[in-house]
C-alpha positions in Angstrom: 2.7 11.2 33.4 0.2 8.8 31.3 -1.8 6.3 33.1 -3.9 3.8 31.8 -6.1 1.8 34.3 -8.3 -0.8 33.4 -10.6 -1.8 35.5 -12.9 -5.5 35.4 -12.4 -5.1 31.9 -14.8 -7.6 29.8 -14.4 -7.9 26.4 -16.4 -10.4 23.7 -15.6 -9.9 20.2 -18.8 -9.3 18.3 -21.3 -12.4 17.3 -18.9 -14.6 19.5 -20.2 -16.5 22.3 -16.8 -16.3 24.8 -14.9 -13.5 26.6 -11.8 -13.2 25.4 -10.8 -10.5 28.6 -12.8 -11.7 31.7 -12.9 -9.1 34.8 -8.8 -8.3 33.9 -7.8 -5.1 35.9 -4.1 -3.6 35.9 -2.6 -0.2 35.1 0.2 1.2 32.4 1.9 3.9 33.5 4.6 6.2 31.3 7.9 5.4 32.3 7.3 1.3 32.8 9.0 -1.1 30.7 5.9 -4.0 31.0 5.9 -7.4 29.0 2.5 -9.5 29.2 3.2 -13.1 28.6 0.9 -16.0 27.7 -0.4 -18.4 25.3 -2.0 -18.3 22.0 -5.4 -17.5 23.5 -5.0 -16.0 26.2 -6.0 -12.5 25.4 -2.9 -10.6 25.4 -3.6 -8.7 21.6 -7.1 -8.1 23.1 -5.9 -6.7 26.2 -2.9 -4.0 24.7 -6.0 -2.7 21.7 -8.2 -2.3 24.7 -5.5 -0.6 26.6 -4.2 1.5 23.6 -7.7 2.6 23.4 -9.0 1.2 20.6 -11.1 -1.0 21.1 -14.2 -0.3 23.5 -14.8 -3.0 26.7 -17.8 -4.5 26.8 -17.9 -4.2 30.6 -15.7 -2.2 32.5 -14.2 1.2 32.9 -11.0 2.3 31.2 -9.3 5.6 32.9 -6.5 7.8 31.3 -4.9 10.0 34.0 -8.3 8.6 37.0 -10.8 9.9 33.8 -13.2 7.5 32.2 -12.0 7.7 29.1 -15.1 6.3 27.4 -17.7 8.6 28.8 -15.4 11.3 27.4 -16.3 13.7 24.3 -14.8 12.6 21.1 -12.6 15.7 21.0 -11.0 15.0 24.7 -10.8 11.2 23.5 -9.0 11.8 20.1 -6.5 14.4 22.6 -5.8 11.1 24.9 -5.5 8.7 22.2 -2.7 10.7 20.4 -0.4 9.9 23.7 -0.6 6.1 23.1 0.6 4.4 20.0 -0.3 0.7 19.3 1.7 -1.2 16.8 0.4 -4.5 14.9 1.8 -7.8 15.0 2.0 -7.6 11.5 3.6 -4.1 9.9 0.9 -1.9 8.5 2.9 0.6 5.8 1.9 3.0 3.3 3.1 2.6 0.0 6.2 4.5 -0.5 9.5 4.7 0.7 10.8 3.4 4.1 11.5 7.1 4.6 8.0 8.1 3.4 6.4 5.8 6.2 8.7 6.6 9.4 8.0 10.7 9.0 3.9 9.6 8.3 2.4 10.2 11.6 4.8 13.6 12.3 3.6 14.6 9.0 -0.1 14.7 9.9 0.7 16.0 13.2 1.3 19.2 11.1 5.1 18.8 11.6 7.3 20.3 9.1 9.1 18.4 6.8 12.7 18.9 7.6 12.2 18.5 11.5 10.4 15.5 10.9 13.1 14.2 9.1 15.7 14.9 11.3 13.8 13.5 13.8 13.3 10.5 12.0 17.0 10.4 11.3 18.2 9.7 15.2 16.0 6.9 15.2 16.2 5.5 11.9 20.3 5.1 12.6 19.6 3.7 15.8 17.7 0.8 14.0 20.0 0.7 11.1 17.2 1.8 9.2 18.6 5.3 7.8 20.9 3.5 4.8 17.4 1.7 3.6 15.5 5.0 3.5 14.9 5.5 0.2 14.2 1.8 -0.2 10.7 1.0 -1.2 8.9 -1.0 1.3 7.6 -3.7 -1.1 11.3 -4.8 -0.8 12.0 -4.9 2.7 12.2 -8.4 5.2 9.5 -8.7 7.1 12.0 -8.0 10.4 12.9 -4.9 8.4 9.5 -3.7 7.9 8.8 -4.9 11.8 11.1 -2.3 12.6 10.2 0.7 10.3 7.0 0.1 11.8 8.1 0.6 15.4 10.9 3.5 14.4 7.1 5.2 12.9 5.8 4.8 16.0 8.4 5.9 18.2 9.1 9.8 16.6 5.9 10.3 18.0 7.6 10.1 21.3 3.9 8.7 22.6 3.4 8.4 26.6 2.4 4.8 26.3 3.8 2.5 23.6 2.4 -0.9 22.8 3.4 -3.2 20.5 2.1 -6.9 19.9 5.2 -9.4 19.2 7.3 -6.9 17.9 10.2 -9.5 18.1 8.7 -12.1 15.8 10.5 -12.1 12.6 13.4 -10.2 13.9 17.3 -12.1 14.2 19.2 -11.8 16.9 21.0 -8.6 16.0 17.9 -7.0 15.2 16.1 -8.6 18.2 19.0 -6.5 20.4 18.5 -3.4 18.3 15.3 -2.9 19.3 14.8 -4.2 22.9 18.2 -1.2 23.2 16.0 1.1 21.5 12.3 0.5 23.1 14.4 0.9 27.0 16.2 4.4 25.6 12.6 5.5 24.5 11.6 4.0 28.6 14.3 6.2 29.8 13.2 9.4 28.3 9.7 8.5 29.9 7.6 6.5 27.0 5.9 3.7 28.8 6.6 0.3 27.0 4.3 -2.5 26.9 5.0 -5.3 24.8 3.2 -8.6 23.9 5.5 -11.8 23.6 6.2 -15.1 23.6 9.9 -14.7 23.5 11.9 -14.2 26.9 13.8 -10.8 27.0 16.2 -11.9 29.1 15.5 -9.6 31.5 16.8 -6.2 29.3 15.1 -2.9 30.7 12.0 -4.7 31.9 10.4 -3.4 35.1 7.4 -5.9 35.4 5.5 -9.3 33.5 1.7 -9.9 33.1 0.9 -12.8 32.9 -2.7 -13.8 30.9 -4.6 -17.1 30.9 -7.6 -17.9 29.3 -8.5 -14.2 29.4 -7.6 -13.1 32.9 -4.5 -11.7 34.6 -2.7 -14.8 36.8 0.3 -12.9 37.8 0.9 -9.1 37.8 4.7 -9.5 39.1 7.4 -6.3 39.4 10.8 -6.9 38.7 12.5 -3.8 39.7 
């Protein structure tokens, strides 16, 4: 099991005078299907790129499994980052094929390319992604390239998934397709954590965080 704890996280973005995270603590754990909620503003992009571990507090301790991740080696962080996966708001693709960015990560994971393209494949078709594979990206939707984004991020099977309004420029049938997706990927452990205005009806989702003006207001489980 993954856990990510944060704990009176503080976070100012550089030559800004305001906190845009102020003394927020709450925990991720594999397995957990977790939306944060709030307004534009509130902090909830800031808070997932802290959690996903990319971005370093400027007060507070982050800990991956009860280690502080920070004071870590870069070695032992690089070995705990590759079990989390963040995914932008907007899609960041490689030139290429839609086939060409979904294998990408696998591929420099040292992956071979036949498994990594039947991996790939299970996904892709569970997106309706496979019949676009050799499409190049340059001609996709932007909810199509939403998606190839996420389907690249989830054949790396990562412990902690989080994704920042993944359901933005996606219709209703796609908007299903991937909610179904994201709680099969829960089920077989991944721990989901998604940033959203939109409500999710309720689908798959264990618990909501709710931000404000940089802090946690609610931290309520569902299920």
């Amino acid at each position: 099991m993954t856990e990510v704890e944060l704990v009176d996280i503080w976070f100012r973005y550089p030559n800004t005078a305001m906190f845009s995270l102020r003394g927020v603590s709450v925990t991720f754990r594999s397995g957990e299907f977790t939306v944060v909620r709030g307004p534009n503003g509130a902090g909830k992009t800031t808070l997932l790129k802290v959690a996903s571990l990319i971005y370093r507090p400027s007060a507070g301790r982050v800990l991956v499994d009860g280690g502080d991740y920070w004071s870590l080696d870069e070695g032992r962080r690089l070995g705990k980052r590759r079990e989390v996966v963040y995914v932008h708001e907007r899609p960041v693709l490689i030139r290429g094929r839609v086939l060409d960015n979904v294998v990408y990560g696998l591929r420099l994971r040292g992956v071979g390319e036949g498994v990594a393209i039947e991996t790939c494949r299970e996904v892709m078709e569970e997106l309706q992604l496979w019949e676009l594979r050799n499409v190049d990206v340059r001609k996709l939707s932007a909810g199509q390239a939403q998606l190839v984004a996420v389907a690249r991020a989830l054949v790396l099977e990562p412990r902690l998934l989080y994704l920042d309004e993944p359901l933005a420029h996606l219709d209703e049938e796609r908007r299903l397709l991937l909610l179904q997706a994201l709680e099969r990927a829960r089920e077989r452990g991944t721990g989901v954590v998604i940033a959203s205005h939109q409500d999710l009806g309720g689908l798959g989702v264990d618990r909501v965080v709710m931000l404000s003006e940089g802090k946690v207001v609610r931290n309520l489980y569902l299920r």
